[in-house]
PQR file of N, CA, C, O and H, with PARSE charges and radii, in Angstrom:
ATOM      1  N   UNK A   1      51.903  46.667 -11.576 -0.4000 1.5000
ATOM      2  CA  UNK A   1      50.832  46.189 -12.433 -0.0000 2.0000
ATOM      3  C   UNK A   1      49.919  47.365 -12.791  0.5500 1.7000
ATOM      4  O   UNK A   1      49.360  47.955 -11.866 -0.5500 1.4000
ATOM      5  N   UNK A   2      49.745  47.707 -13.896 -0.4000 1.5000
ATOM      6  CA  UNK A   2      48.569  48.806 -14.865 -0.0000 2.0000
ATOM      7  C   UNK A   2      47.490  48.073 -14.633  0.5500 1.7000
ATOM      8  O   UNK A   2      47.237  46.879 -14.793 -0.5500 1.4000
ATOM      9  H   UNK A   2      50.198  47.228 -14.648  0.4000 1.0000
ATOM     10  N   UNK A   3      46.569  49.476 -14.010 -0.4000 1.5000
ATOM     11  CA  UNK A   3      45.246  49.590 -13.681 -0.0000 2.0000
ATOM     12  C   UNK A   3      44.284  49.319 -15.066  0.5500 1.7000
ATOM     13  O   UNK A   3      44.240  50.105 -16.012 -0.5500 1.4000
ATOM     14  H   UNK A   3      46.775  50.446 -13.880  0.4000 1.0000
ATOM     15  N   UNK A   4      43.515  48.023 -14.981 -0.4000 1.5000
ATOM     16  CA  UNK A   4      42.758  47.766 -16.218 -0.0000 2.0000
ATOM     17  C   UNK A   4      41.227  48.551 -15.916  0.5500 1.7000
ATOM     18  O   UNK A   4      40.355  47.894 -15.347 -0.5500 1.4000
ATOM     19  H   UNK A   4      43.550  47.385 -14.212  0.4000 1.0000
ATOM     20  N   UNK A   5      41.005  49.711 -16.249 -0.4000 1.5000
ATOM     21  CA  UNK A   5      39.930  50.838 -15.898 -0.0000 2.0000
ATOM     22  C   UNK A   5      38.814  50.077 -17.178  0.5500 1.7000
ATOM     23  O   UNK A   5      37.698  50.597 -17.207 -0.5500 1.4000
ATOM     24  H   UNK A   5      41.713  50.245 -16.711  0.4000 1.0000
ATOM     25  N   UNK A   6      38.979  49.273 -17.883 -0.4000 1.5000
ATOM     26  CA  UNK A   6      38.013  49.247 -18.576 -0.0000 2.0000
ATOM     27  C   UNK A   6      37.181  47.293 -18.437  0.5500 1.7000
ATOM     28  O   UNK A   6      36.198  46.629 -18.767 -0.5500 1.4000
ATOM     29  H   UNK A   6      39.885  48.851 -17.860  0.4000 1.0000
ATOM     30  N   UNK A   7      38.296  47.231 -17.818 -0.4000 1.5000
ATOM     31  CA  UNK A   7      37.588  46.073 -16.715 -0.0000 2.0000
ATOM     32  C   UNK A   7      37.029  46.477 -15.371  0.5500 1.7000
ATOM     33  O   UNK A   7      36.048  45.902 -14.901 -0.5500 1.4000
ATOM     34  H   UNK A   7      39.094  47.770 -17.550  0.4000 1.0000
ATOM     35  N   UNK A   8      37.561  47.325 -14.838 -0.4000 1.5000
ATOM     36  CA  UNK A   8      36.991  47.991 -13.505 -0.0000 2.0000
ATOM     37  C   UNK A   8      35.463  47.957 -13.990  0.5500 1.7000
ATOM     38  O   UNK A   8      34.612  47.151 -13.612 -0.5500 1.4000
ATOM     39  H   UNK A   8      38.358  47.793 -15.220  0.4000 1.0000
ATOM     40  N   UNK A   9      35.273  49.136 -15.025 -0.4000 1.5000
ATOM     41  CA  UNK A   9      34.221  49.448 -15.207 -0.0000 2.0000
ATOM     42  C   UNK A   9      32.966  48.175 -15.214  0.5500 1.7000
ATOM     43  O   UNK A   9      31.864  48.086 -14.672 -0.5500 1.4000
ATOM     44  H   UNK A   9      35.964  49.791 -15.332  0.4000 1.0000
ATOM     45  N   UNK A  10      33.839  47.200 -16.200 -0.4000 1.5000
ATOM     46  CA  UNK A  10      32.896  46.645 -16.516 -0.0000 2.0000
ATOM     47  C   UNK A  10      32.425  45.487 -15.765  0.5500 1.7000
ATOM     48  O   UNK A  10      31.513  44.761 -16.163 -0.5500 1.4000
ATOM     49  H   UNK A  10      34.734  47.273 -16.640  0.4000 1.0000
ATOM     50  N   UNK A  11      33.289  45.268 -14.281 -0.4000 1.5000
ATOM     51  CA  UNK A  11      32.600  44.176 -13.514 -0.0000 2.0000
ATOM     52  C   UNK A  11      31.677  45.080 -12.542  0.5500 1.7000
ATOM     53  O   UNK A  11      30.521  44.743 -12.287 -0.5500 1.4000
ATOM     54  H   UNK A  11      34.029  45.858 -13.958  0.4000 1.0000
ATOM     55  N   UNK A  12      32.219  46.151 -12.063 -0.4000 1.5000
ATOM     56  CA  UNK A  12      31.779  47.028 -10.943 -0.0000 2.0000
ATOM     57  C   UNK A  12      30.645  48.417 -11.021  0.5500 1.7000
ATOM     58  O   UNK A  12      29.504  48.612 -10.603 -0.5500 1.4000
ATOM     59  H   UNK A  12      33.158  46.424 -12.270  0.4000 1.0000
ATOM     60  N   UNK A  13      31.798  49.338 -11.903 -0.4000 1.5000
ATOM     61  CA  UNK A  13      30.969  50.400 -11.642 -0.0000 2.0000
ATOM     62  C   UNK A  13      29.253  50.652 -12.907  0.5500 1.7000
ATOM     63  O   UNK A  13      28.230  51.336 -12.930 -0.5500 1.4000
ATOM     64  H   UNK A  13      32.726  49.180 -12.243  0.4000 1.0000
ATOM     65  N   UNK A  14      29.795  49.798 -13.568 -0.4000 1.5000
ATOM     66  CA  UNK A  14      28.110  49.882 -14.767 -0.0000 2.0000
ATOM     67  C   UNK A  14      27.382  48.792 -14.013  0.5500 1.7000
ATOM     68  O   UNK A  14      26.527  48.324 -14.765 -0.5500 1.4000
ATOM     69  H   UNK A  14      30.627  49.242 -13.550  0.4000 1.0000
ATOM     70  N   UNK A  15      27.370  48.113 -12.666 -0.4000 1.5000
ATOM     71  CA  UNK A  15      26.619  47.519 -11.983 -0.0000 2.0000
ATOM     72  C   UNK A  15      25.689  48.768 -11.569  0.5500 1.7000
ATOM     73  O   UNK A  15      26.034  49.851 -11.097 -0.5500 1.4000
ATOM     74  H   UNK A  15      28.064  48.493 -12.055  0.4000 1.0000
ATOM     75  N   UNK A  16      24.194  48.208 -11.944 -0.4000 1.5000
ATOM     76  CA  UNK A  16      23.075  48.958 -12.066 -0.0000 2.0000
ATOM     77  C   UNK A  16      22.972  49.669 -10.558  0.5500 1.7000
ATOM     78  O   UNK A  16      22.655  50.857 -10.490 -0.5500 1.4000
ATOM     79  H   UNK A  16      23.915  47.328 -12.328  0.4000 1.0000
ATOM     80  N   UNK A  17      23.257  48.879  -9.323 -0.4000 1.5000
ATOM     81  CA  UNK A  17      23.190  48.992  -8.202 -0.0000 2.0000
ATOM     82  C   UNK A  17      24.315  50.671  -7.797  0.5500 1.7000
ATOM     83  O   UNK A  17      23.978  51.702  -7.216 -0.5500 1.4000
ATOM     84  H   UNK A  17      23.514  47.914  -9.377  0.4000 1.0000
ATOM     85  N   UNK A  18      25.510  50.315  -8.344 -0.4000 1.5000
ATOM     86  CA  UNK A  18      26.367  51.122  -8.600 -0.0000 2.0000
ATOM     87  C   UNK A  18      26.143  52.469  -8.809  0.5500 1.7000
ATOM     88  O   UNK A  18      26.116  53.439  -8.052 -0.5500 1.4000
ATOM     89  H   UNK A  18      25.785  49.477  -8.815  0.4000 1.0000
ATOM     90  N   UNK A  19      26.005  52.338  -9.874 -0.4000 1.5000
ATOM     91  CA  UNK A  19      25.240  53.456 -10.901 -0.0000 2.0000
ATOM     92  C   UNK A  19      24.057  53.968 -10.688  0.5500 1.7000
ATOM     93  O   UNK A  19      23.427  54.329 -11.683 -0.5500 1.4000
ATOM     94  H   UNK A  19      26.027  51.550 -10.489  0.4000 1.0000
ATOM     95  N   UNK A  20      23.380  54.153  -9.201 -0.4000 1.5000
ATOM     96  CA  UNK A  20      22.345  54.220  -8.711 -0.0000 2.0000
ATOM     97  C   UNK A  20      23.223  54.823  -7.295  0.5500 1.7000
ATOM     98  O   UNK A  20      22.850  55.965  -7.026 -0.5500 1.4000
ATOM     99  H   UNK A  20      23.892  53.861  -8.392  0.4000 1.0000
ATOM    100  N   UNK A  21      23.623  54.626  -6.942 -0.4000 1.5000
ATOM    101  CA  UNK A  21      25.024  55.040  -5.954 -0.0000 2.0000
ATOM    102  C   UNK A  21      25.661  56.094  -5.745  0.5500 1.7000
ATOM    103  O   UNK A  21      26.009  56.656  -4.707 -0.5500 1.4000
ATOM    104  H   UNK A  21      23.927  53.699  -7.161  0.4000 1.0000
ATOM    105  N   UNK A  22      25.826  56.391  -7.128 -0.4000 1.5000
ATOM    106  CA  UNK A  22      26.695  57.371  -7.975 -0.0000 2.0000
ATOM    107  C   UNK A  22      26.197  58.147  -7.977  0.5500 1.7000
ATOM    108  O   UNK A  22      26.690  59.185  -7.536 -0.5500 1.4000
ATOM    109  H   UNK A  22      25.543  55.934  -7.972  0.4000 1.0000
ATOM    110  N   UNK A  23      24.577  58.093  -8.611 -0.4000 1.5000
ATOM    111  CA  UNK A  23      23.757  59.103  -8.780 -0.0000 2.0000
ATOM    112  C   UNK A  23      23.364  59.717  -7.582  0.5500 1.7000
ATOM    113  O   UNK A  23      23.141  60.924  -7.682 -0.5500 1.4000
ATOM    114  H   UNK A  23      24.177  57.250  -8.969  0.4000 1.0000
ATOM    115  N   UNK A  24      23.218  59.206  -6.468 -0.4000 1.5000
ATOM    116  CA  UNK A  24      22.677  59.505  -5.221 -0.0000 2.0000
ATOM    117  C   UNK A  24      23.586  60.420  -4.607  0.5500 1.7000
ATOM    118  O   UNK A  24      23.278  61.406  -3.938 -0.5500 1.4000
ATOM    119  H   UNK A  24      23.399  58.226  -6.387  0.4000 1.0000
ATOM    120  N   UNK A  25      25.294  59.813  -5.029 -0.4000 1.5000
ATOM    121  CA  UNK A  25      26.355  60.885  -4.559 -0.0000 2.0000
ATOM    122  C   UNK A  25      26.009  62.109  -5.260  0.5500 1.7000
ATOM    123  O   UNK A  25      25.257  62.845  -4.623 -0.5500 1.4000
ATOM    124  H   UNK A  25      25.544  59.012  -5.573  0.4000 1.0000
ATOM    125  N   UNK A  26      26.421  62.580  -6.593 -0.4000 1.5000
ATOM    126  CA  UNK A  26      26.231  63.463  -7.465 -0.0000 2.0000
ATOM    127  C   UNK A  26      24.535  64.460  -6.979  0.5500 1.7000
ATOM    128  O   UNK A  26      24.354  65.677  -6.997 -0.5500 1.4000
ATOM    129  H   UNK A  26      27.032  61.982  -7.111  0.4000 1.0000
ATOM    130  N   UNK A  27      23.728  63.534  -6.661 -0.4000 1.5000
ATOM    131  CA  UNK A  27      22.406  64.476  -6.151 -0.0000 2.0000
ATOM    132  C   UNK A  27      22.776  65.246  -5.017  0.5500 1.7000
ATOM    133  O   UNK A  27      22.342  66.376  -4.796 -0.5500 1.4000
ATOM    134  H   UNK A  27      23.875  62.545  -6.647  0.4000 1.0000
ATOM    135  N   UNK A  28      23.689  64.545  -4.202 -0.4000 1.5000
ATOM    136  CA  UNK A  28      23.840  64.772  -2.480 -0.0000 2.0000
ATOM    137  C   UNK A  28      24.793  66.338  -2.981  0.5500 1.7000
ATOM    138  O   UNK A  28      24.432  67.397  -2.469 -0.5500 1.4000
ATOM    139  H   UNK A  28      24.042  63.627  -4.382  0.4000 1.0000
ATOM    140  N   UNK A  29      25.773  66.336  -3.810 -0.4000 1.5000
ATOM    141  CA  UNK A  29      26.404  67.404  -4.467 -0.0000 2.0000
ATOM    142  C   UNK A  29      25.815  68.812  -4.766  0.5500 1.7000
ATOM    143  O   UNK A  29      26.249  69.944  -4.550 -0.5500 1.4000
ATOM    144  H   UNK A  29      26.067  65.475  -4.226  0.4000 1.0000
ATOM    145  N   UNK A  30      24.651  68.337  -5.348 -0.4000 1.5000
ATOM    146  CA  UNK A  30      23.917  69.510  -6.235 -0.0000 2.0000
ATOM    147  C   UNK A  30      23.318  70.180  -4.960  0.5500 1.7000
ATOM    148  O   UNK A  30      23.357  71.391  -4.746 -0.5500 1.4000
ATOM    149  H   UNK A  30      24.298  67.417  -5.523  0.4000 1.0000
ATOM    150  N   UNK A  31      22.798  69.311  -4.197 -0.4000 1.5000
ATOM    151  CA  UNK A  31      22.016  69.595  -2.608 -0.0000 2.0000
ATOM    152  C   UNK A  31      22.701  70.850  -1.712  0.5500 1.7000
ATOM    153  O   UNK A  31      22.328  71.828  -1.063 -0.5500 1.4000
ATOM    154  H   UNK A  31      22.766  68.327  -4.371  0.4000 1.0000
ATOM    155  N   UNK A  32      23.953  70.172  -2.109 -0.4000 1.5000
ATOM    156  CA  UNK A  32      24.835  71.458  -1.395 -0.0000 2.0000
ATOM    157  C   UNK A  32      25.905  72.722  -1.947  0.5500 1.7000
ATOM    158  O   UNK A  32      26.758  73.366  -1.337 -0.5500 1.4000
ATOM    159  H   UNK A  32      24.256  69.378  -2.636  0.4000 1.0000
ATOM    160  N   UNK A  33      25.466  72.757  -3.317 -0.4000 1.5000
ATOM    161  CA  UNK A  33      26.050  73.200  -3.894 -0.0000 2.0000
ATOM    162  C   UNK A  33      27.243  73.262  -4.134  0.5500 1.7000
ATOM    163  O   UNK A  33      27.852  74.304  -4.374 -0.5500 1.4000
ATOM    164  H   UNK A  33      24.773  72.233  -3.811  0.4000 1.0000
ATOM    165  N   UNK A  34      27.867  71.774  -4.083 -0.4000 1.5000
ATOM    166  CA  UNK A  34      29.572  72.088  -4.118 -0.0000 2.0000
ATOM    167  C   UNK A  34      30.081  71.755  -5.862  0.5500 1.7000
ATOM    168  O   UNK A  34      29.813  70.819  -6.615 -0.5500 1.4000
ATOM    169  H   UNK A  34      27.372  70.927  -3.888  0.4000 1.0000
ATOM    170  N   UNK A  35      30.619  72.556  -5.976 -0.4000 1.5000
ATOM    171  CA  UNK A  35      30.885  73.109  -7.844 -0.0000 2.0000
ATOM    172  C   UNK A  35      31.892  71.944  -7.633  0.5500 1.7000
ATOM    173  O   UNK A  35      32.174  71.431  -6.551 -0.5500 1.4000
ATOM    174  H   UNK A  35      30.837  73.317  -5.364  0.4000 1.0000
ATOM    175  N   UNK A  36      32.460  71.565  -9.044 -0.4000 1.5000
ATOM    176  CA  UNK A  36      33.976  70.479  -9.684 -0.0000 2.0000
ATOM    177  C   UNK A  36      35.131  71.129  -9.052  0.5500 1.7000
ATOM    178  O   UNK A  36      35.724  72.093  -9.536 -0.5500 1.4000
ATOM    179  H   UNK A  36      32.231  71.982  -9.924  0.4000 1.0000
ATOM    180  N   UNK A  37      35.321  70.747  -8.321 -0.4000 1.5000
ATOM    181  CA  UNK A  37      37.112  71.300  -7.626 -0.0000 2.0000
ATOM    182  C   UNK A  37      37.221  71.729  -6.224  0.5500 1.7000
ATOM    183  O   UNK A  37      38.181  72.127  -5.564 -0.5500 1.4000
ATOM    184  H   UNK A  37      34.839  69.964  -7.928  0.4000 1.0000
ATOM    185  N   UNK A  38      35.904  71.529  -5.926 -0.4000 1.5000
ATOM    186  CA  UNK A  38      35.423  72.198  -4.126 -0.0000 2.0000
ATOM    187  C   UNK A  38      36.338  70.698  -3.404  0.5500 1.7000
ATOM    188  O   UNK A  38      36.107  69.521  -3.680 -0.5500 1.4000
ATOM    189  H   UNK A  38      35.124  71.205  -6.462  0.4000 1.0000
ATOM    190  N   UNK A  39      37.171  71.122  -2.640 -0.4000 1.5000
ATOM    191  CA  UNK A  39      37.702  70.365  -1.945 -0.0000 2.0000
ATOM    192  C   UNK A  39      37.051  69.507  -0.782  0.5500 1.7000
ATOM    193  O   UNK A  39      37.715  68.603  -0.276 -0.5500 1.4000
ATOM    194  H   UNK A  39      37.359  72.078  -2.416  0.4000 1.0000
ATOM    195  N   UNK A  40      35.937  69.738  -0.410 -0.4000 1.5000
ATOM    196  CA  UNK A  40      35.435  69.468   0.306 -0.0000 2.0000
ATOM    197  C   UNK A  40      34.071  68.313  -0.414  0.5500 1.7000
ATOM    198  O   UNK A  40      33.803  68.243  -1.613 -0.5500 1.4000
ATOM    199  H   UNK A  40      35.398  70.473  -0.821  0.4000 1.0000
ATOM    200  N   UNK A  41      33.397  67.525   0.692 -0.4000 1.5000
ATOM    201  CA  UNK A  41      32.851  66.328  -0.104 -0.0000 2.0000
ATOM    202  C   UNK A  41      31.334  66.333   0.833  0.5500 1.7000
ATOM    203  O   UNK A  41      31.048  66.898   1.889 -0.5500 1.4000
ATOM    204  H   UNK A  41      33.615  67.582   1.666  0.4000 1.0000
ATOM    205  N   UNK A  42      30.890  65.830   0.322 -0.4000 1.5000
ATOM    206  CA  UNK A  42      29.087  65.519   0.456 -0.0000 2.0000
ATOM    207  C   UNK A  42      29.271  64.771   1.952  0.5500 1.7000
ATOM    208  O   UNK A  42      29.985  63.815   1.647 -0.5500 1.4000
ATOM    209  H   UNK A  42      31.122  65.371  -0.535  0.4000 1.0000
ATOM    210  N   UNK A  43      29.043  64.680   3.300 -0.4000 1.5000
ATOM    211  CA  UNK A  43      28.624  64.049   3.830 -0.0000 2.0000
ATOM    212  C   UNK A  43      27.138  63.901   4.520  0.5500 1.7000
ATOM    213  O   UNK A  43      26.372  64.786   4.903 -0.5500 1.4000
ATOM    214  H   UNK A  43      28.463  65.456   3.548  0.4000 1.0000
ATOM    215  N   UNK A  44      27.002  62.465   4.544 -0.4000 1.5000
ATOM    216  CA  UNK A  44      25.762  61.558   4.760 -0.0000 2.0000
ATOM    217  C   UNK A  44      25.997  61.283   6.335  0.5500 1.7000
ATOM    218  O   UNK A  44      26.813  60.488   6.803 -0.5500 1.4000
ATOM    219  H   UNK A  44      27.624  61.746   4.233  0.4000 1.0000
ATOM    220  N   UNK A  45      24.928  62.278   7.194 -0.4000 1.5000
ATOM    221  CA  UNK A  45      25.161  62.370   8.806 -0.0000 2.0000
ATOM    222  C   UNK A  45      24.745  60.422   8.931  0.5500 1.7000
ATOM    223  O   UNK A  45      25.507  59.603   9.444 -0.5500 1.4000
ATOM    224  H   UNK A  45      24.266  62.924   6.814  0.4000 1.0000
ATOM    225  N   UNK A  46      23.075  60.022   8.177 -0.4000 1.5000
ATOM    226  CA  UNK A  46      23.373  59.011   8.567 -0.0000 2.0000
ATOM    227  C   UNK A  46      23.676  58.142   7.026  0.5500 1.7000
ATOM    228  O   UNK A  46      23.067  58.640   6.080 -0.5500 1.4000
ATOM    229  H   UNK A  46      22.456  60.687   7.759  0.4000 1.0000
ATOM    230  N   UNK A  47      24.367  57.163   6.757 -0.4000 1.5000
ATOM    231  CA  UNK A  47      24.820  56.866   5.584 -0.0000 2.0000
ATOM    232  C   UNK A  47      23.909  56.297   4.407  0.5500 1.7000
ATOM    233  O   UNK A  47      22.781  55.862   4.641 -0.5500 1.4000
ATOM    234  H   UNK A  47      24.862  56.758   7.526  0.4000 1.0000
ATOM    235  N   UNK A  48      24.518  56.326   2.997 -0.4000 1.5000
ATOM    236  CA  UNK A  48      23.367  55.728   2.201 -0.0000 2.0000
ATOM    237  C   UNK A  48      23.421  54.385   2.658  0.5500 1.7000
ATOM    238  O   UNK A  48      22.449  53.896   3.233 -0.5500 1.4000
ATOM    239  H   UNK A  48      25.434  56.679   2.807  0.4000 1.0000
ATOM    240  N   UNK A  49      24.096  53.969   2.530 -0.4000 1.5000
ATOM    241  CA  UNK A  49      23.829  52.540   3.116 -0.0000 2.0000
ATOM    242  C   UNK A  49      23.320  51.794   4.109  0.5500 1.7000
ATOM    243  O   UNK A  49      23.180  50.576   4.217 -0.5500 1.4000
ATOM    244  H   UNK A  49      24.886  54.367   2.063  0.4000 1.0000
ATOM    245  N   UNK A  50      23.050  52.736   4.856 -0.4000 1.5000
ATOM    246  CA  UNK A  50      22.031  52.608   5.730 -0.0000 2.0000
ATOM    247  C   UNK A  50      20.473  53.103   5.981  0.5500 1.7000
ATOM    248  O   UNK A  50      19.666  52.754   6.843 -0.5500 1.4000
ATOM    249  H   UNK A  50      23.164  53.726   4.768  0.4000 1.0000
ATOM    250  N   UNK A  51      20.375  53.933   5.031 -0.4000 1.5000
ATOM    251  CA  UNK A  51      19.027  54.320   5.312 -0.0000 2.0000
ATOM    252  C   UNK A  51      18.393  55.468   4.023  0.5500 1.7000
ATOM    253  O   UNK A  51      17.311  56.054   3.981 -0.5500 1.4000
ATOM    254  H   UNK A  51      21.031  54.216   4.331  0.4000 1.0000
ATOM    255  N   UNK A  52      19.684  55.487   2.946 -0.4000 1.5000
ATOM    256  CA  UNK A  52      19.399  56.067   1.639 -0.0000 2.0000
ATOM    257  C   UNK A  52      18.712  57.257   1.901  0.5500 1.7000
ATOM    258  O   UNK A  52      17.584  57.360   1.418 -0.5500 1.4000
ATOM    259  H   UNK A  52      20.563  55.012   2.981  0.4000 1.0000
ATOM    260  N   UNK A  53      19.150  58.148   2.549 -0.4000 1.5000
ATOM    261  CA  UNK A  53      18.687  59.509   2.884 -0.0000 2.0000
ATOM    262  C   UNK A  53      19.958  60.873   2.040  0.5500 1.7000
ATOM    263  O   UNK A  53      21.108  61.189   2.343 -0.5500 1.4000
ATOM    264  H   UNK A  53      20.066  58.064   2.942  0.4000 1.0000
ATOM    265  N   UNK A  54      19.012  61.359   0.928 -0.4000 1.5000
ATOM    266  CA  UNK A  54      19.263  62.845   0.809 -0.0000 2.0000
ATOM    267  C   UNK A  54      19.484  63.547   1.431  0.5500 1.7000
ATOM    268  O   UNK A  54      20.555  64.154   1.460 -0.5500 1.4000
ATOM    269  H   UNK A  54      18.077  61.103   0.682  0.4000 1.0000
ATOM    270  N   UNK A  55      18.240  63.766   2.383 -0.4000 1.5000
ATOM    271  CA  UNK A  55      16.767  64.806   2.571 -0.0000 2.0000
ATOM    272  C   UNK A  55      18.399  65.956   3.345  0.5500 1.7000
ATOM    273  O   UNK A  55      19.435  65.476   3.805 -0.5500 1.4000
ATOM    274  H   UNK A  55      17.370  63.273   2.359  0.4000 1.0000
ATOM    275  N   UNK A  56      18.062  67.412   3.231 -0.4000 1.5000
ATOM    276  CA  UNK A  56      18.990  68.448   3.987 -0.0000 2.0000
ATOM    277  C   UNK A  56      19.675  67.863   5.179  0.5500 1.7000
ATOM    278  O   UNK A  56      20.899  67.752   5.241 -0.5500 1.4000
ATOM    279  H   UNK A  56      17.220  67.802   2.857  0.4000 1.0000
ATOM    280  N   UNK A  57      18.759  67.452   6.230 -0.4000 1.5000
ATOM    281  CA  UNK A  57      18.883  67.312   7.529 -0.0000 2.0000
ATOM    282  C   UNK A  57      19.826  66.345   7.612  0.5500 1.7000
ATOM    283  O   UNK A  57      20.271  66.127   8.739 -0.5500 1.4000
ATOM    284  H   UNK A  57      17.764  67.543   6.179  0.4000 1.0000
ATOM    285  N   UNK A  58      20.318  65.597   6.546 -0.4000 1.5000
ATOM    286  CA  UNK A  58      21.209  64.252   6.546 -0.0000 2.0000
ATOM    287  C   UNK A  58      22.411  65.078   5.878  0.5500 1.7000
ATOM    288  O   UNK A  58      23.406  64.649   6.462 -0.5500 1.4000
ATOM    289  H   UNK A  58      19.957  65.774   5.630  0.4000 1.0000
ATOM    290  N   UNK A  59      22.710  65.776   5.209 -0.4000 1.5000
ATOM    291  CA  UNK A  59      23.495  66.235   4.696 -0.0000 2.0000
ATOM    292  C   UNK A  59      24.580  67.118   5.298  0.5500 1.7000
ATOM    293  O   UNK A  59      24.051  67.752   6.211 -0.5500 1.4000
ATOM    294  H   UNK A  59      21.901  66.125   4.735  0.4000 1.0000
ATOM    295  N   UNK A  60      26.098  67.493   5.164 -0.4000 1.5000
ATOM    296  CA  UNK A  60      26.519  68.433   5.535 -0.0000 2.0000
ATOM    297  C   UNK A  60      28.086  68.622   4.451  0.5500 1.7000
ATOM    298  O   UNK A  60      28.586  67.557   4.091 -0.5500 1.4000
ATOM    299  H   UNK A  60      26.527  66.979   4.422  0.4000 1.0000
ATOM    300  N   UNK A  61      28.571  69.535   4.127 -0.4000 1.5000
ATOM    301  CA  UNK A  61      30.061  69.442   3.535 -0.0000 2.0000
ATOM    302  C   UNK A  61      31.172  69.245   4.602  0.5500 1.7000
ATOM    303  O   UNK A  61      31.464  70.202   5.319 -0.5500 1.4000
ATOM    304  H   UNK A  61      28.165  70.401   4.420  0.4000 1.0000
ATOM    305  N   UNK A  62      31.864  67.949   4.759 -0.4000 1.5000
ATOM    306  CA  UNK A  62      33.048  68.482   4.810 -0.0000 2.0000
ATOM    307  C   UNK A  62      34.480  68.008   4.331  0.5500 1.7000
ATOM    308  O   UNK A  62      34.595  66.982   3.662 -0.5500 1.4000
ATOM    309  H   UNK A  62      31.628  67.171   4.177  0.4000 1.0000
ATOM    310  N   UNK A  63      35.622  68.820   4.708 -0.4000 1.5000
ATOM    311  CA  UNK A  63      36.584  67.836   3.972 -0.0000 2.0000
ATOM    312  C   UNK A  63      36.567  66.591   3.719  0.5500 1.7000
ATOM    313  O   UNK A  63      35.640  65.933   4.191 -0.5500 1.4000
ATOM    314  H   UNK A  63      35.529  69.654   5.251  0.4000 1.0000
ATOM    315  N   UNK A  64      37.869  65.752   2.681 -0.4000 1.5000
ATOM    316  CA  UNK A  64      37.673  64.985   2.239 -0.0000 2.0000
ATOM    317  C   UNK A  64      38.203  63.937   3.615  0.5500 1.7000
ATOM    318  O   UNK A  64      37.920  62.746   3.742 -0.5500 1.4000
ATOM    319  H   UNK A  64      38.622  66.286   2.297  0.4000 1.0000
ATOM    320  N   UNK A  65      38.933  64.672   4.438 -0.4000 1.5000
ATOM    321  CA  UNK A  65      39.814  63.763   5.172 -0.0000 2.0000
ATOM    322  C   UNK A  65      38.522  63.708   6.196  0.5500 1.7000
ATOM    323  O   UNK A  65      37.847  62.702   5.976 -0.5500 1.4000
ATOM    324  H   UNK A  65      39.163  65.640   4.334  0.4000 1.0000
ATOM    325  N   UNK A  66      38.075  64.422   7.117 -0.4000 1.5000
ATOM    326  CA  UNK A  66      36.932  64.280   7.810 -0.0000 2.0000
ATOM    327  C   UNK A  66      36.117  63.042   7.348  0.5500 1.7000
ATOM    328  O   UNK A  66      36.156  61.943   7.902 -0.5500 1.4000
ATOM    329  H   UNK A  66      38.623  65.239   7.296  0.4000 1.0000
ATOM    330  N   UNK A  67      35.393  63.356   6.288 -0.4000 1.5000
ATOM    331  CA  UNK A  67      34.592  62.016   5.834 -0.0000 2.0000
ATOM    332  C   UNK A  67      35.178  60.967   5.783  0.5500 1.7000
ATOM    333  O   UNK A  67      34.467  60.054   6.202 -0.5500 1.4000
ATOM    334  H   UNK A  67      35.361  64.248   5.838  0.4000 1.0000
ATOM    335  N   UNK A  68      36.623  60.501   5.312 -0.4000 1.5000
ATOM    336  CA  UNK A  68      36.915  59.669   5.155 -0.0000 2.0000
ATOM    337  C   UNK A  68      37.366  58.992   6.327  0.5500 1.7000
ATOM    338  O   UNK A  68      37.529  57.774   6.250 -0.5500 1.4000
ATOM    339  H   UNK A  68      37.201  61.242   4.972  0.4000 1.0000
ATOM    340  N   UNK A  69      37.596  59.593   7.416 -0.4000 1.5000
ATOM    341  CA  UNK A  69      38.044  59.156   8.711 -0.0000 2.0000
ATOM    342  C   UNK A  69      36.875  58.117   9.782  0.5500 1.7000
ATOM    343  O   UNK A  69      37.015  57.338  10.726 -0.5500 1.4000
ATOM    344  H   UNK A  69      37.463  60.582   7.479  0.4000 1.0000
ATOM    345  N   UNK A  70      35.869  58.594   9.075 -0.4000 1.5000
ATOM    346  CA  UNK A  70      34.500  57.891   9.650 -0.0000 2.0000
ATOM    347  C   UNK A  70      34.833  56.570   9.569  0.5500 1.7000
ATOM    348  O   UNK A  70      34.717  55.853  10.563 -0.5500 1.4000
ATOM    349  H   UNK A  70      35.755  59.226   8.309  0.4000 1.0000
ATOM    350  N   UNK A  71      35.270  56.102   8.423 -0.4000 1.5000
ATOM    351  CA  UNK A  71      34.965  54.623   8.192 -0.0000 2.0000
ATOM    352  C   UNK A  71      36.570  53.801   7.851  0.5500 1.7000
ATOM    353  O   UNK A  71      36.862  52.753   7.274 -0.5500 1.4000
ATOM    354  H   UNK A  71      35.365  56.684   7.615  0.4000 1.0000
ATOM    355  N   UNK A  72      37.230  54.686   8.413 -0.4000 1.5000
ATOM    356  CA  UNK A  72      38.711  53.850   8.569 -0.0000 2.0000
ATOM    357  C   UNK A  72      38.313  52.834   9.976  0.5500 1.7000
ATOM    358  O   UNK A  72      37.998  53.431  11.005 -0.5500 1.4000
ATOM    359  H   UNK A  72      36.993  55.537   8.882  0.4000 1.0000
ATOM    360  N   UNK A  73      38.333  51.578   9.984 -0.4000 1.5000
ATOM    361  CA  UNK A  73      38.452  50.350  10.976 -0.0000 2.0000
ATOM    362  C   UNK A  73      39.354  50.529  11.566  0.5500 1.7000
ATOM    363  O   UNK A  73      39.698  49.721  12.430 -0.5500 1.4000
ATOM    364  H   UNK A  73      38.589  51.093   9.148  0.4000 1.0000
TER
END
């Protein structure tokens, strides 16, 4: 089954909440200077979803697999 990306969009990611999300990732980016193609990813020591923290001290780079290993159940 083909991925309908323009339904994705439009139940999920243009959700204002979302898109507020996004932006917070993309800030967390600039924070650490990681350029388009840096293999490595923004992590949130404690998460946005928990406590919506930027600030340095919350922040650190690392791989993609690292971060993502946090929140495998």
């Amino acid at each position: 089954m083909a991925r309908d990306y323009a339904k994705e969009y439009a139940e999920y990611h243009s959700n204002p909440t979302q898109r507020k999300n996004r932006s917070m990732r993309n800030i967390a980016r600039r924070a650490l200077n990681l350029e388009k193609g840096d293999p490595r990813e923004a992590d949130h020591k404690k998460p946005l979803s928990k406590g919506r923290s930027n600030g340095k001290k919350n922040l650190r780079a690392v791989s993609k697999k690292t971060n993502r290993k946090k929140y495998d159940g």
